[in-house]
C-alpha positions in Angstrom: 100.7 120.6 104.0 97.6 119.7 106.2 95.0 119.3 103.4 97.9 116.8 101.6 98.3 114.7 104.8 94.8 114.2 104.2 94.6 113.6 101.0 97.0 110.8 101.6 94.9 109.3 104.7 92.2 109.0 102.5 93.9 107.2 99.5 95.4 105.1 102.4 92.3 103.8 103.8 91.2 103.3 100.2 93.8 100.5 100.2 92.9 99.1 103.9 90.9 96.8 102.1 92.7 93.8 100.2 90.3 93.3 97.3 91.3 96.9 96.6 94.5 95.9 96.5 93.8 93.2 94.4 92.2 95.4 91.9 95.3 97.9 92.0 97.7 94.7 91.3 95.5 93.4 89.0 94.8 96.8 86.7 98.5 97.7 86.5 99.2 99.7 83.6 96.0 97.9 81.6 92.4 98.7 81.2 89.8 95.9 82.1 86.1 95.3 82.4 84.5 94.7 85.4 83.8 91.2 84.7 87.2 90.2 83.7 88.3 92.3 87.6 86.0 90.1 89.4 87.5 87.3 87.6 90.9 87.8 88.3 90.5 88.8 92.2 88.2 85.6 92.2 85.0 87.7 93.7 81.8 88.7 92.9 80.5 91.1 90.2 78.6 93.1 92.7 81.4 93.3 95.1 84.0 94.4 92.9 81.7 97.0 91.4 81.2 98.2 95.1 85.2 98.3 95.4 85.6 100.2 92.1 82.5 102.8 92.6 84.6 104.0 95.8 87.9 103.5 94.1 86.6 105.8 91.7 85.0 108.2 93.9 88.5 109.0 95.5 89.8 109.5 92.3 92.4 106.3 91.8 90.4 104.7 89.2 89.0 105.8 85.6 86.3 104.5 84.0 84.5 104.4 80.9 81.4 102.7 79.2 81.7 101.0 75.6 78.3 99.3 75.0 76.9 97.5 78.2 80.5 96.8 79.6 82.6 99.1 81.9 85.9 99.2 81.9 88.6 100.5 84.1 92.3 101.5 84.2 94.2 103.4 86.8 93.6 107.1 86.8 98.0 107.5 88.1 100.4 104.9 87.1 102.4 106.2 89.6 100.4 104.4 92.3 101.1 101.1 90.6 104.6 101.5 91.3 104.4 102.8 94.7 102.0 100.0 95.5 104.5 97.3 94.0 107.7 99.1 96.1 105.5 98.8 99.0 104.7 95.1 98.1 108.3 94.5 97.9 109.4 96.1 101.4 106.9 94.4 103.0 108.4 91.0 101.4 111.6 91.6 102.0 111.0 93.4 106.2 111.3 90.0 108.3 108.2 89.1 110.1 108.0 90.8 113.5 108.9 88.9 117.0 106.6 88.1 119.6 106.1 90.7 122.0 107.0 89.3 125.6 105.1 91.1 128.1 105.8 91.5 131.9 103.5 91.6 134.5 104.8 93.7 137.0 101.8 93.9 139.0 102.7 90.3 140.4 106.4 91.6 141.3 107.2 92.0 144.9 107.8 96.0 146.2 111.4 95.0 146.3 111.7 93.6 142.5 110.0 96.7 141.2 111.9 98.4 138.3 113.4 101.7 139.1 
């Protein structure tokens, strides 16, 4: 159960970046050259081949090399969707209040809590 947990804390900092996120959306369910990534996540060549060298490393993309182009796809579809169902909750969860915080330190002994 251990060596899952951190299997998943390392697929989760994966995604701790949002142009590996990008890339995720953006892949989907197709296969795409690097060019045409970089394109659609609006960054640079070398950049997004940095993101998709470690993305592949880790195991969550696939690659594979047709002439002088590389393409990619998503080695588990399945992280697609559980990417998109986060995406949703996270749309859907209102935005978090302000946290008020007290100074008690400023308090007289008699207004102390407790």
């Amino acid at each position: 159960m251990l060596e899952a947990a951190k299997q998943q804390a390392e697929i989760c900092k994966v995604f701790s970046n949002a142009n590996r996120v990008l890339i995720l959306w953006t892949l989907g369910n197709k296969e795409m050259a690097v060019g045409d990534i970089a394109d659609a996540i609006a960054s640079s060549l070398q950049n997004t081949s940095q993101h998709l060298r470690l993305m592949k490393d880790k195991g969550i993309v696939v690659s594979r090399r047709r002439g002088h182009e590389i393409y990619y796809h998503v080695a588990e579809h399945g992280l697609v969707k559980d990417c998109r169902i986060l995406q949703c909750t996270m749309q859907d969860t209102p935005q978090p209040k302000q946290i008020v915080r007290v100074d008690f330190s400023r308090r007289k002994e008699s207004e102390q809590p407790g």
